[in-house]
C-alpha positions in Angstrom: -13.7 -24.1 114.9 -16.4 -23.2 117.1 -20.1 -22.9 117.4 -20.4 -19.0 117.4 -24.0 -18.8 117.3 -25.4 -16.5 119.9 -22.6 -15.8 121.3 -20.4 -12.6 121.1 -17.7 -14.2 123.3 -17.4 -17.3 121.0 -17.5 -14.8 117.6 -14.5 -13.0 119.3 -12.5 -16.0 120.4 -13.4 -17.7 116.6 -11.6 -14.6 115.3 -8.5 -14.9 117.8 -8.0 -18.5 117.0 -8.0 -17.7 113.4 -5.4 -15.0 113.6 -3.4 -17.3 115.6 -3.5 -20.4 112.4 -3.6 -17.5 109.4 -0.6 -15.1 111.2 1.8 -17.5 112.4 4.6 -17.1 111.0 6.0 -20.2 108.2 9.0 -20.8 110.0 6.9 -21.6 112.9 4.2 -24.1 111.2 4.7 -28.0 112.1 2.8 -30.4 109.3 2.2 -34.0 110.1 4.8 -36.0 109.0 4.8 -37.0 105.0 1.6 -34.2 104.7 0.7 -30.9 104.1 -1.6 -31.1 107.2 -0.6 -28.2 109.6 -0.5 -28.9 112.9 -2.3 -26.0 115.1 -0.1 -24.1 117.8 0.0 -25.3 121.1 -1.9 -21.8 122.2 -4.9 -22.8 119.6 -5.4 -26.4 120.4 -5.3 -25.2 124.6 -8.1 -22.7 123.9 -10.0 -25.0 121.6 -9.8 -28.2 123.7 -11.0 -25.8 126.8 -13.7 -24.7 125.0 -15.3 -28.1 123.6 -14.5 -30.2 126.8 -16.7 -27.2 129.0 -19.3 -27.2 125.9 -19.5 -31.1 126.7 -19.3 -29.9 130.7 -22.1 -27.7 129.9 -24.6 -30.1 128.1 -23.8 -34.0 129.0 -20.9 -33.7 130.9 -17.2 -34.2 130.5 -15.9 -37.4 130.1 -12.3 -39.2 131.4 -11.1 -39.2 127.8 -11.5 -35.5 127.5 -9.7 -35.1 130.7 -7.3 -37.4 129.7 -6.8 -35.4 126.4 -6.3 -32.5 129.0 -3.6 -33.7 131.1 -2.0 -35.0 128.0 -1.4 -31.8 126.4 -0.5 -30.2 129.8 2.4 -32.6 130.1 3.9 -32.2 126.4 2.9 -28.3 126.1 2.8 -27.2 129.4 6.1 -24.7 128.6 5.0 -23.9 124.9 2.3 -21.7 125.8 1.0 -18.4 126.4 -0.2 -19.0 129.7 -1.5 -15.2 130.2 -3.2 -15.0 126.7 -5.2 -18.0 128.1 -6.3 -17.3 130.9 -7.4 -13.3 129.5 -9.6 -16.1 127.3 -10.7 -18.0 130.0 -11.6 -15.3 132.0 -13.2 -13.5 129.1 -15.3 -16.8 128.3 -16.0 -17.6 132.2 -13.7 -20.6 132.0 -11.7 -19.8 134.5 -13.3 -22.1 137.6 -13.3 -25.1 135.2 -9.7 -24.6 133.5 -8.4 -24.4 136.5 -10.1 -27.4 138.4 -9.7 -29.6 135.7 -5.9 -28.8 135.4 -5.9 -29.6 139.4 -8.1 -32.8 138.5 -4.7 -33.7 136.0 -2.3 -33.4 138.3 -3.9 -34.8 141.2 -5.5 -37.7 139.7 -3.7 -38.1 136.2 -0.3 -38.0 137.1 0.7 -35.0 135.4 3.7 -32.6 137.0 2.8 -29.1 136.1 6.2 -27.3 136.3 5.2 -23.9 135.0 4.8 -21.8 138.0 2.1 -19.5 135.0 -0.5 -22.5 135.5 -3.3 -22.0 137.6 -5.1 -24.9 139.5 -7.8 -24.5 142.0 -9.6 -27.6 143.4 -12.8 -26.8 144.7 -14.6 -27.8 142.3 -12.4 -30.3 140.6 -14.3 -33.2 143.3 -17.6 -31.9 141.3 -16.4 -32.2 138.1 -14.6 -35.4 138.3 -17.9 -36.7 140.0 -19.8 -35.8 137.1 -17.2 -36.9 134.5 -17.6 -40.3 135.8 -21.2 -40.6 137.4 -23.7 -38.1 136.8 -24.5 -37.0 133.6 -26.2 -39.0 130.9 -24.1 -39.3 127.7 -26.0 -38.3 124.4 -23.7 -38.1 121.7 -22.6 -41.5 121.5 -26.1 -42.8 121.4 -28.4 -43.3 118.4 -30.9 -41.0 120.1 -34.4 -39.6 118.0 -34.5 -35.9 117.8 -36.9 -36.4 120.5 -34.9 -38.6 122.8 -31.6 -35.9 122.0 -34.2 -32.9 123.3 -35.2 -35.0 126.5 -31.7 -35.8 127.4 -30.3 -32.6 127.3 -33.1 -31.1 129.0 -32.8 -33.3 131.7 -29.2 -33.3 131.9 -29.9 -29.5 131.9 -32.1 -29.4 134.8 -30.1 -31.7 136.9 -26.9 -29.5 136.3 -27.8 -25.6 136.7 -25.1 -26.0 139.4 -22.8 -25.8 136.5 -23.9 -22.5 135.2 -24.2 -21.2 138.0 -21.7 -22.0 140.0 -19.2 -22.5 137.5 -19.6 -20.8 134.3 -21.1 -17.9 136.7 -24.3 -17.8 134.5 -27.9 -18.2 135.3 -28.8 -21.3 133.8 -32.6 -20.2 132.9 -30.9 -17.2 131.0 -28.3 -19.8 128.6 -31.8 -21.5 127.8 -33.4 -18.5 126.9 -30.5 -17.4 125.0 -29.8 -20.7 123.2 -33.5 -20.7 122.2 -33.5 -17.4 120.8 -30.6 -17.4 119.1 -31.1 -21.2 117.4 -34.3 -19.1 115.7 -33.0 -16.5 115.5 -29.9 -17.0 114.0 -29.8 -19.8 112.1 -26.7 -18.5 110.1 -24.2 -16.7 112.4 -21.8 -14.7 111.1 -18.1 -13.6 112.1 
């Protein structure tokens, strides 16, 4: 589900979120109506929306839609969760700032009435983020970018946004390069 490469943190949440689909119990499993398609728990699709929206945070920014998608699932799944298992993840991934901002960001802006006194929201930096949702970054995967144009991007979006890492994600920003780098040579075929 995720992109585990270089990253021991990612490699142990891959492996939680596959215990969660494998282990659940068949009494428990929802499949789209008329298929066989199994419909993922409401604690793996909160862990994997998380994840990919603060990916997207991380290199181009996050968009309206993905905060949308966000306040969405908060207002149907809001009491289906296991609020403490996700924010152990959260914490354990260095989520934590932006789950809880952009949870504030859905029910200050979006409309969404979180009723579960286990949700966390925080807005200090949920002006930030909605900022850059809507202003800042430039968007690269919905252009037909050259590999070129893809690297420039990113590395400009990059160096215009080391306030994310380290303000939010609570890592040097120099050290996630150096890391990505190394580990898209050096391992080019990640393994659980």
């Amino acid at each position: 589900l995720l992109n585990i490469r270089g990253s021991r943190n990612n490699k142990d949440l891959e492996r939680h979120l596959q215990r969660l689909i494998i282990e659940r119990p068949v009494g428990e499993r929802e499949y789209v109506e008329g298929t066989t398609i199994e419909i993922p728990c409401a604690d793996v699709n909160a862990l994997f929306l998380m994840v990919h929206m603060f990916t997207h945070f991380l290199d181009e920014g996050t968009n309206l839609r993905q905060l949308s998608d966000w306040a969405v699932f908060l207002k149907h799944n809001q009491n289906k969760l296991d609020w403490l298992s996700f924010y152990h993840w959260t914490d354990h991934l260095r989520l934590s700032r932006f789950a809880e901002a952009v949870t504030f960001i859905a029910a200050s802006h979006l409309g969404v009435s979180i009723t579960n006194s286990n949700i966390k929201q925080d807005g200090t930096y949920a002006k930030r983020i909605l900022d850059d949702a809507l202003w800042e970054s430039e968007k690269v995967h919905s252009k037909q970018l050259t590999h070129f144009q893809l690297l420039l991007t990113l590395s400009s979006n990059f160096f215009r946004s080391q306030w994310k890492y380290n303000e939010i994600y609570q890592r040097k920003a120099l050290l996630e390069l150096l890391n990505a780098g190394w580990s898209w040579f050096f391992e080019r075929n990640p393994k659980l």
